[in-house]
FINUFI-804079 format. One record per residue (C-alpha): x, y, z; residue in three letters; residue number from 0; chain. Coordinates in Angstrom, 1 decimal, m for minus. Example, Ala and Ser with C-alpha at 12.3 -4.5 7.8 and 13.67 -1.06 7.14 Angstrom:
BEGIN
<pt <12.3, m4.5, 7.8>, 'ALA', 0, 'A'>
<pt <13.7, m1.1, 7.1>, 'SER', 1, 'A'>
END
This chain:
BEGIN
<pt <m12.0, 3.0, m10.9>, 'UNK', 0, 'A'>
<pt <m9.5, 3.5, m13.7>, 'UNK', 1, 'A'>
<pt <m5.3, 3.8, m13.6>, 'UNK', 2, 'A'>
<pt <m3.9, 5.2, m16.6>, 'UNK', 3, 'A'>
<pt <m0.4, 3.9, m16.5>, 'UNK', 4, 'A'>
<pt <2.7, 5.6, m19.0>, 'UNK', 5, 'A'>
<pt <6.0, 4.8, m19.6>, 'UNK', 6, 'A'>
<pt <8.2, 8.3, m19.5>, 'UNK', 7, 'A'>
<pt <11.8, 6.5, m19.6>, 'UNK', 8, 'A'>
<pt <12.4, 2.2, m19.5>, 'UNK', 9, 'A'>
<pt <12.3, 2.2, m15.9>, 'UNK', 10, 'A'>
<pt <10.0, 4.9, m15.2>, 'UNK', 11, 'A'>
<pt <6.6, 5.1, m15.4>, 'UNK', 12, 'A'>
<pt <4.0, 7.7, m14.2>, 'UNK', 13, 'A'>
<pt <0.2, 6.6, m13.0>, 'UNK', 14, 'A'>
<pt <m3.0, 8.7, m13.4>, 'UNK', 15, 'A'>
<pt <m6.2, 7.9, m11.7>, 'UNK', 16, 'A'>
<pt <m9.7, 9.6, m12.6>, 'UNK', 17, 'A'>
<pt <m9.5, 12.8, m10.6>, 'UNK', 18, 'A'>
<pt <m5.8, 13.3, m12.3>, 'UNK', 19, 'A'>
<pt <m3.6, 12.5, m9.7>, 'UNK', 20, 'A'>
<pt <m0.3, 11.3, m10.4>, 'UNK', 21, 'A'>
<pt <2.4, 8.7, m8.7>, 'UNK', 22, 'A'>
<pt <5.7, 8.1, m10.4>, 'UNK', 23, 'A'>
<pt <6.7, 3.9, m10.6>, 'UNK', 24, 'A'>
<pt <10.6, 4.0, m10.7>, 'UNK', 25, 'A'>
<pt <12.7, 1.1, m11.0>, 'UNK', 26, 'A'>
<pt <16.1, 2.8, m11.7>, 'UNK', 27, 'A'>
<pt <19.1, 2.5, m9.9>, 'UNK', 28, 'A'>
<pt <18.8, 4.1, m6.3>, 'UNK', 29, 'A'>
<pt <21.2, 7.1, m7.0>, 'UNK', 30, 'A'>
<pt <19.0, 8.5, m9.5>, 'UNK', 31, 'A'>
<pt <15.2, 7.0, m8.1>, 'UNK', 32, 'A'>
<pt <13.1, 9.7, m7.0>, 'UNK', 33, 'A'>
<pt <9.6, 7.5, m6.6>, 'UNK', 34, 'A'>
<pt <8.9, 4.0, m5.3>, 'UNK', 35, 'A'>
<pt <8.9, 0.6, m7.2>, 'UNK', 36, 'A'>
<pt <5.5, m1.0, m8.2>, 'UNK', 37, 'A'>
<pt <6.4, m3.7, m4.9>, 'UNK', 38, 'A'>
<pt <7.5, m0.6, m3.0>, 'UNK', 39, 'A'>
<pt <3.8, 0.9, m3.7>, 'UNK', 40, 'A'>
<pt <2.4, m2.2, m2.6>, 'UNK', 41, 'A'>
<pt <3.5, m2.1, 0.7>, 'UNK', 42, 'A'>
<pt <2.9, 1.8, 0.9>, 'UNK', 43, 'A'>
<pt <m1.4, 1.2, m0.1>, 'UNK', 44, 'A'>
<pt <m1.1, m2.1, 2.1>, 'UNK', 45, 'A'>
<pt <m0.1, 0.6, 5.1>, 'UNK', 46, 'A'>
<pt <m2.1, 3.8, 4.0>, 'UNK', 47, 'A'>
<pt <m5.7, 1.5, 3.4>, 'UNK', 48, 'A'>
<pt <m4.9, m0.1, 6.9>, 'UNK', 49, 'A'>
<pt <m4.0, 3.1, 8.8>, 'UNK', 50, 'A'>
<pt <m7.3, 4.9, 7.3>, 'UNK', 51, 'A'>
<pt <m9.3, 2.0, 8.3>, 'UNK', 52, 'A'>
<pt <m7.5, 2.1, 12.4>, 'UNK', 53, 'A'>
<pt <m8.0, 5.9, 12.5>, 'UNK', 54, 'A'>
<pt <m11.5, 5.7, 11.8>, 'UNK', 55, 'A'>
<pt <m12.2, 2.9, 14.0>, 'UNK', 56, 'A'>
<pt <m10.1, 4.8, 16.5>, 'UNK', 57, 'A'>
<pt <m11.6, 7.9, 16.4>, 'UNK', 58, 'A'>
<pt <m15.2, 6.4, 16.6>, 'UNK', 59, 'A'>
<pt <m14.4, 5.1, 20.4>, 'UNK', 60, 'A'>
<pt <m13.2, 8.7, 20.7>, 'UNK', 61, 'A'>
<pt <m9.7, 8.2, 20.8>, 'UNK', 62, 'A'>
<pt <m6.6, 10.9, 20.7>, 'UNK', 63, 'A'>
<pt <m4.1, 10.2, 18.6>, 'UNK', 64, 'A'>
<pt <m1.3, 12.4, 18.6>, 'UNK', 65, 'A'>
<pt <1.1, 10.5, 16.0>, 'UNK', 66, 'A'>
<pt <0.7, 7.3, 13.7>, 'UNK', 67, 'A'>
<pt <3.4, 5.3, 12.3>, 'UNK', 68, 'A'>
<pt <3.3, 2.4, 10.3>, 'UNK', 69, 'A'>
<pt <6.5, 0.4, 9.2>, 'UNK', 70, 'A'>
<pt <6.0, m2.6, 6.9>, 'UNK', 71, 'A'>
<pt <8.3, m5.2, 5.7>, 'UNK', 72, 'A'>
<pt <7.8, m7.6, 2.9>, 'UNK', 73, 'A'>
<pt <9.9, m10.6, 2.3>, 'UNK', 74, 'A'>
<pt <10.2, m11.6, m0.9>, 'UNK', 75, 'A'>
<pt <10.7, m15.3, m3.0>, 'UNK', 76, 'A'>
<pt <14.3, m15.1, m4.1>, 'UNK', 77, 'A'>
<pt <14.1, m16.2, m7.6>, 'UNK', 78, 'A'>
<pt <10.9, m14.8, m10.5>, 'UNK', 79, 'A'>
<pt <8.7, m13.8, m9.9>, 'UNK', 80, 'A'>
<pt <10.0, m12.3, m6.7>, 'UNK', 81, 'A'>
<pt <6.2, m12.1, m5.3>, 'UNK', 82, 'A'>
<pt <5.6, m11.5, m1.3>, 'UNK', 83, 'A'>
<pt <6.2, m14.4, 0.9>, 'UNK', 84, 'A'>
<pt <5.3, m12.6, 4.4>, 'UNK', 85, 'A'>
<pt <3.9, m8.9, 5.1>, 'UNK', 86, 'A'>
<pt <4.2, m7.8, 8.4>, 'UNK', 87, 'A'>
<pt <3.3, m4.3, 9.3>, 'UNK', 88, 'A'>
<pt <4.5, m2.6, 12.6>, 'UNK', 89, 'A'>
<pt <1.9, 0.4, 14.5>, 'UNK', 90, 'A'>
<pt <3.0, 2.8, 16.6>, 'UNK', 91, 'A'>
<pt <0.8, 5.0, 18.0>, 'UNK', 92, 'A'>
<pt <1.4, 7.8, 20.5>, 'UNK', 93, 'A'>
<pt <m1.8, 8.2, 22.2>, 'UNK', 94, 'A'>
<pt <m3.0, 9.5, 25.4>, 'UNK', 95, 'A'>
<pt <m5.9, 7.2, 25.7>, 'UNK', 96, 'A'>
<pt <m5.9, 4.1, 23.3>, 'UNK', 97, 'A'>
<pt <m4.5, 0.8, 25.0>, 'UNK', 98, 'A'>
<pt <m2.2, m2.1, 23.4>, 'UNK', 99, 'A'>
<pt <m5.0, m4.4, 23.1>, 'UNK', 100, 'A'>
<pt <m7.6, m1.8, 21.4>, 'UNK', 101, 'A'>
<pt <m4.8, m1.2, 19.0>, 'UNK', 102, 'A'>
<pt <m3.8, m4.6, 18.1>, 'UNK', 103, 'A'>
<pt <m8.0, m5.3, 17.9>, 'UNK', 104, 'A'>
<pt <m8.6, m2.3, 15.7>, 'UNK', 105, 'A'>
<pt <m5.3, m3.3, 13.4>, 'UNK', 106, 'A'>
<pt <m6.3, m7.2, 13.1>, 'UNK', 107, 'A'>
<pt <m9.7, m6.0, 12.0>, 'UNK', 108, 'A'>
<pt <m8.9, m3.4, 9.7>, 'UNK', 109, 'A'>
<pt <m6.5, m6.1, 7.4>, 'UNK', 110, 'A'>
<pt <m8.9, m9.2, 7.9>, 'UNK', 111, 'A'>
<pt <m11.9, m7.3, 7.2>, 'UNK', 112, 'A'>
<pt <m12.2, m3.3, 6.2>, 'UNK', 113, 'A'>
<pt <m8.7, m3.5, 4.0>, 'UNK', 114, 'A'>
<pt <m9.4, m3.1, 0.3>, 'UNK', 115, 'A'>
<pt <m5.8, m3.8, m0.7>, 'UNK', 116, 'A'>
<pt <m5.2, m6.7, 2.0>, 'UNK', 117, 'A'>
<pt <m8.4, m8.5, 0.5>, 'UNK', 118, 'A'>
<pt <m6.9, m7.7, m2.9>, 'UNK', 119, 'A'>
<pt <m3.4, m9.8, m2.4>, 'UNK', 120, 'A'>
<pt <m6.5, m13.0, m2.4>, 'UNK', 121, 'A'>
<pt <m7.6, m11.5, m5.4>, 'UNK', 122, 'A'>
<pt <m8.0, m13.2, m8.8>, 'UNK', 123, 'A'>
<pt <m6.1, m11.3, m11.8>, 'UNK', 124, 'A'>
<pt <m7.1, m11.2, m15.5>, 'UNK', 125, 'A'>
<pt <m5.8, m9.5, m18.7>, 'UNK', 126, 'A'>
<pt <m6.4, m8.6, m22.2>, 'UNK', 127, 'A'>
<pt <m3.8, m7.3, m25.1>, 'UNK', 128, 'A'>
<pt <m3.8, m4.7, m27.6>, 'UNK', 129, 'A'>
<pt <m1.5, m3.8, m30.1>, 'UNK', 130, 'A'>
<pt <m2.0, m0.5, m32.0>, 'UNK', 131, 'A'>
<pt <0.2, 0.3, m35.0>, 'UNK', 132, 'A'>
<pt <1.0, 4.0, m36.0>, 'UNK', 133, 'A'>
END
């Protein structure tokens, strides 16, 4: 899996993956932002990978679900870098037939165990530089 990632403006970036689908980073002032931060995107896959993961687990025990929402919080460390201290995410599910507890099972299993980007945050990063001259 590759992100291509471009600066357009200082604080605006755009992101391309392989099949050439795009995501604007913004950082500017929230007047003139029209996409999410790089932490903002965090949260956003941290939600969208979980929710997939409940869904499918969901729907396997042949559950309805008439509407899914998801609301995440992230508290941040005050000074840089300004990295996640505490993710909690919030779901609210209008169902006719799945129960609290099958929900909070479902939800516990999919960010311990099936979530790519919650097993990510444990992840080890590395780098490399290059520096092309025109």
């Amino acid at each position: 899996m590759t992100i291509r990632t471009f600066m357009l403006a200082d604080e605006l970036y755009e992101s391309v993956n392989d099949n050439h689908n795009r995501v604007k980073i913004d950082m500017r002032p929230r007047e003139v932002k029209e996409g999410q931060s790089p932490v903002e995107l965090l949260l956003s896959a941290l939600a969208g990978c979980a929710a997939v993961d409940i869904v499918v687990m969901l729907k396997k025990r042949r559950k309805t679900i008439d509407r899914f929402e998801i609301v995440t919080e992230g508290t941040r460390q005050e000074s840089p870098p300004r990295y996640f201290t505490k993710i909690h995410s919030h779901y609210r599910i209008t169902s006719p037939d799945v129960e609290e507890s099958e929900l909070h099972k479902v939800s516990g299993l999919a960010l311990e165990k099936y979530c790519s980007v919650a097993a990510s945050l444990k992840s080890e990063l590395s780098y490399s530089v290059e520096v092309i001259r025109p």
